[in-house]
C-alpha positions as CSV (number, residue, x, y, z in Angstrom):
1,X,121.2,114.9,27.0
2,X,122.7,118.2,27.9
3,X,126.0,116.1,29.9
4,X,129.4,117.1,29.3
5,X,132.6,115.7,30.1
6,X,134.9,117.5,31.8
7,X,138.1,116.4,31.4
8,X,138.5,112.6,30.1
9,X,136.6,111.0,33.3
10,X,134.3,113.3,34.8
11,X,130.4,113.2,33.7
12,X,129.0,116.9,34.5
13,X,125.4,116.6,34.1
14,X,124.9,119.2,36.8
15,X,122.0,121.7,36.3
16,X,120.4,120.3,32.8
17,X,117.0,119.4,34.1
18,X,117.2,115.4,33.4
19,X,114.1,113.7,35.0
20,X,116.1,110.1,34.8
21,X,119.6,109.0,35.0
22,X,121.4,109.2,31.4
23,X,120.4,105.4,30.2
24,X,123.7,105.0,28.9
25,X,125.7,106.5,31.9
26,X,129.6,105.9,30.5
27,X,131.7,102.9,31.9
28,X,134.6,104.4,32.0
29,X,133.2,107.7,34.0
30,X,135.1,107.8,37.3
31,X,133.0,110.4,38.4
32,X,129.7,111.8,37.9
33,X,127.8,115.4,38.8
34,X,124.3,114.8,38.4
35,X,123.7,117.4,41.5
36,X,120.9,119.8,40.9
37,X,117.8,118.1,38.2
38,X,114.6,116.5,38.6
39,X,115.5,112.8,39.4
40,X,113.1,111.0,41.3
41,X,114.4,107.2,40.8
42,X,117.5,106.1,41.4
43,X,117.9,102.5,40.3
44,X,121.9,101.5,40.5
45,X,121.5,98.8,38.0
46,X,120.7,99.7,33.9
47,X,120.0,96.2,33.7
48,X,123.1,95.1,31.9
49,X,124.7,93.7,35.0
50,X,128.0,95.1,33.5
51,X,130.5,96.6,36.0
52,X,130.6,100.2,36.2
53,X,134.4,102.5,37.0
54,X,132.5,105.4,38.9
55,X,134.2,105.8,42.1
56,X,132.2,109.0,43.0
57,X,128.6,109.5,42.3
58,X,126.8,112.9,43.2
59,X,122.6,113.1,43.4
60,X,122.6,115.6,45.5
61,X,119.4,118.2,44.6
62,X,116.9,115.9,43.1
63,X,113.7,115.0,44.0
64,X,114.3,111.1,45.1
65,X,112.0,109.9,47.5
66,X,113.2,106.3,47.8
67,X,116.7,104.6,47.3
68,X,117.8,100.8,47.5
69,X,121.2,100.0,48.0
70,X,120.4,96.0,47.8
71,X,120.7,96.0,43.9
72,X,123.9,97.4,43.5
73,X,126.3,94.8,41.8
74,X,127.3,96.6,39.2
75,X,129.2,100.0,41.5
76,X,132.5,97.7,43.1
77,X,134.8,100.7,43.4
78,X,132.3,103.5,44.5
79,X,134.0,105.1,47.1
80,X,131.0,108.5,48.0
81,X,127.8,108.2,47.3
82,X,126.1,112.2,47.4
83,X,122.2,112.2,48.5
84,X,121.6,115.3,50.5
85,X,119.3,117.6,49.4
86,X,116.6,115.4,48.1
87,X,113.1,113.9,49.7
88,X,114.3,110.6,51.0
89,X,112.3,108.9,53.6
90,X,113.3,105.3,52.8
91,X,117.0,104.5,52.7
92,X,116.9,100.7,51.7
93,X,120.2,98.6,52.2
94,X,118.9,94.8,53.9
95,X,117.6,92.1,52.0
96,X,113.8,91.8,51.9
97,X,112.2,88.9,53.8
98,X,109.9,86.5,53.1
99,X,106.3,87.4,55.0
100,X,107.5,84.1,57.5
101,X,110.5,85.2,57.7
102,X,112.2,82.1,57.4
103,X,114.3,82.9,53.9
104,X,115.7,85.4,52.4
105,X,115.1,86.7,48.3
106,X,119.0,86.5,47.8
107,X,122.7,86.2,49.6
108,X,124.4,89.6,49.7
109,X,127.2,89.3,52.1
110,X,128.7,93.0,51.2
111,X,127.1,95.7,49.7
112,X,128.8,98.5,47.6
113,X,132.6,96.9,49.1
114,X,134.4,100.1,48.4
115,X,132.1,102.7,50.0
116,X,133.7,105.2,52.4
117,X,131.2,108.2,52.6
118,X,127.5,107.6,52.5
119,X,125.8,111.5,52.4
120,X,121.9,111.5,53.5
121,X,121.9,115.4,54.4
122,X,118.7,117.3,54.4
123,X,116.8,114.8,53.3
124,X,113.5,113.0,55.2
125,X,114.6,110.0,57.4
126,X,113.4,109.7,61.1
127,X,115.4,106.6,61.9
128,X,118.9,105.4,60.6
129,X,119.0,103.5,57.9
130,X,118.9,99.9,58.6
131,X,122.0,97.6,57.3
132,X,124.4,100.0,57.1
133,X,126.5,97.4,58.3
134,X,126.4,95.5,55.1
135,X,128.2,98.5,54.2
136,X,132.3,97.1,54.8
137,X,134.2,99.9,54.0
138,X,132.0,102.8,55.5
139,X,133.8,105.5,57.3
140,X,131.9,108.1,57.3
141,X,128.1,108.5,56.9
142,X,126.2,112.2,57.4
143,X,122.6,112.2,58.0
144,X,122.4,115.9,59.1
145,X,118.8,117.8,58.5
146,X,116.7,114.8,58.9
147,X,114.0,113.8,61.5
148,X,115.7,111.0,63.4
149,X,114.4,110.7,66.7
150,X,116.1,108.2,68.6
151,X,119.3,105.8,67.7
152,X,119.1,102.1,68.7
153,X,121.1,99.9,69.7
154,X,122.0,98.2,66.6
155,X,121.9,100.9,64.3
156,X,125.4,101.2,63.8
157,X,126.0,97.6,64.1
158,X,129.0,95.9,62.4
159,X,130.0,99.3,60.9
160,X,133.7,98.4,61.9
161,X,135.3,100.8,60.0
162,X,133.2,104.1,61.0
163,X,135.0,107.2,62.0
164,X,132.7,109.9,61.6
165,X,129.0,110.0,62.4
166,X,127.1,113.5,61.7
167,X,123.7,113.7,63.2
168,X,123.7,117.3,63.6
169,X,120.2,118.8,63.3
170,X,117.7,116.1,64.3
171,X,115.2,115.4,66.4
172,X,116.8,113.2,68.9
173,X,115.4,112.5,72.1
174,X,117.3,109.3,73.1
175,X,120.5,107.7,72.2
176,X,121.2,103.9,73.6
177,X,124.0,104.0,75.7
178,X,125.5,101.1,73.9
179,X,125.2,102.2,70.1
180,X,128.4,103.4,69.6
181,X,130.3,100.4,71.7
182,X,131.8,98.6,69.4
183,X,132.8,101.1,66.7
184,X,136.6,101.2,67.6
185,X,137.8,103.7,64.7
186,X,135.0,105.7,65.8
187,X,136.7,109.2,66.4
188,X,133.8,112.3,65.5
189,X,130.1,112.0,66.8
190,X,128.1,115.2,65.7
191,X,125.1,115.5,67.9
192,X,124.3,119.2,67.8
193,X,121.3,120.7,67.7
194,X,119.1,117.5,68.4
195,X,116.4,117.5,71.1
196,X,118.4,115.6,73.9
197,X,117.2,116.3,77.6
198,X,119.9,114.6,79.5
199,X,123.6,114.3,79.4
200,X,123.7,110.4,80.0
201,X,125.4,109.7,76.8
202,X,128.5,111.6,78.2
203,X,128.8,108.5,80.3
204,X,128.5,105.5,77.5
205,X,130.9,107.6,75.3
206,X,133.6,108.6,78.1
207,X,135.5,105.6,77.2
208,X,135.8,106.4,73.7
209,X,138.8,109.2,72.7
210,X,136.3,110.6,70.8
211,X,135.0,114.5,69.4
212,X,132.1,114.5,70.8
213,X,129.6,117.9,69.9
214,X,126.3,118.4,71.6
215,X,125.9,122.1,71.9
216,X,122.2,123.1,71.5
217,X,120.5,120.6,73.0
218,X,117.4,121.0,75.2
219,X,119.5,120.3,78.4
């Protein structure tokens, strides 16, 4: 392909019109650029089940649709994981159930253990990723330009080690008053620009020392 390294550790395939990821994307890249082609899968695994080094992974400006999170083994030190800018409507990050619902396909007690930032700007969701709780090291996660409508009550469940939620530029009607509760690193909550009618969450967030934004709402 048209990729480049910059410097010894950086894999700048920015802008070269790839339709797939490189099928032999480098072990020993610590970071990658693939910002700004025509990707439309992203699969973490090559199939090798071989560890990869990447600690920052950019995908921003494709054309994904769909991601799962559930098969990624082989990405222990990615710390930010880039998304925004592409089509997704489905964020996957639980196990799949059996149609009883009695047991589950595998045992994944942690996914991606070193991710901090999880970036789903501009993209096509209209509810929050379910799972992100699997996620044990997340402390950030921006979901800005989307087409969530409400958050529930366990949507942010587990996520111990959140700081900073964006959900600027939604469609929010309705927030549960317990959904942040038990986040207790949780210091920025961006809720500009959503479609709130009534300032209730004020009161289920006045505990919190928090930055709280929610300018431009319909109230």
């Amino acid at each position: 392909s048209d990729c480049w390294w910059d410097e010894e550790f950086l894999l700048n395939c920015s802008f070269t019109g790839i339709s797939t990821l490189p099928e032999h994307l480098s072990q020993i890249a610590i970071m990658a650029d693939l910002s700004y082609n025509n990707i439309k899968t992203f699969l973490c695994t090559d199939g090798r089940n071989e560890e990869w080094m990447l600690k920052h992974l950019n995908l921003s400006n494709n054309l994904i649709s769909e991601v799962s999170l559930t098969t990624c083994r082989n990405l222990p030190v990615l710390e930010t994981l880039n998304l925004n800018g592409n089509a997704i409507h489905t964020l996957t990050l639980d196990i799949p159930t059996h149609a009883h619902g009695s047991d589950k396909y595998g045992e994944v007690d942690c996914l991606l253990p070193a991710l901090k930032v999880l970036s789903v700007e501009r993209n096509n969701l209209n509810t929050v990723p379910r799972g992100l709780g699997l996620l044990q090291s997340l402390q950030s996660v921006q979901m800005a330009s989307n087409g969530i409508q409400q958050i529930e009550l366990n949507d942010f469940q587990n996520c111990s080690q959140l700081r900073d939620i964006n959900l600027r530029k939604n469609k929010i009607t309705k927030v549960h008053p317990d959904a942040f509760r038990d986040l207790s690193k949780l210091q920025v909550v961006d809720l500009r620009e959503n479609a709130l009618t009534t300032p209730q969450i004020l009161i289920s967030l006045n505990f919190f020392q928090l930055e709280v934004d929610l300018s431009n709402n319909a109230w």
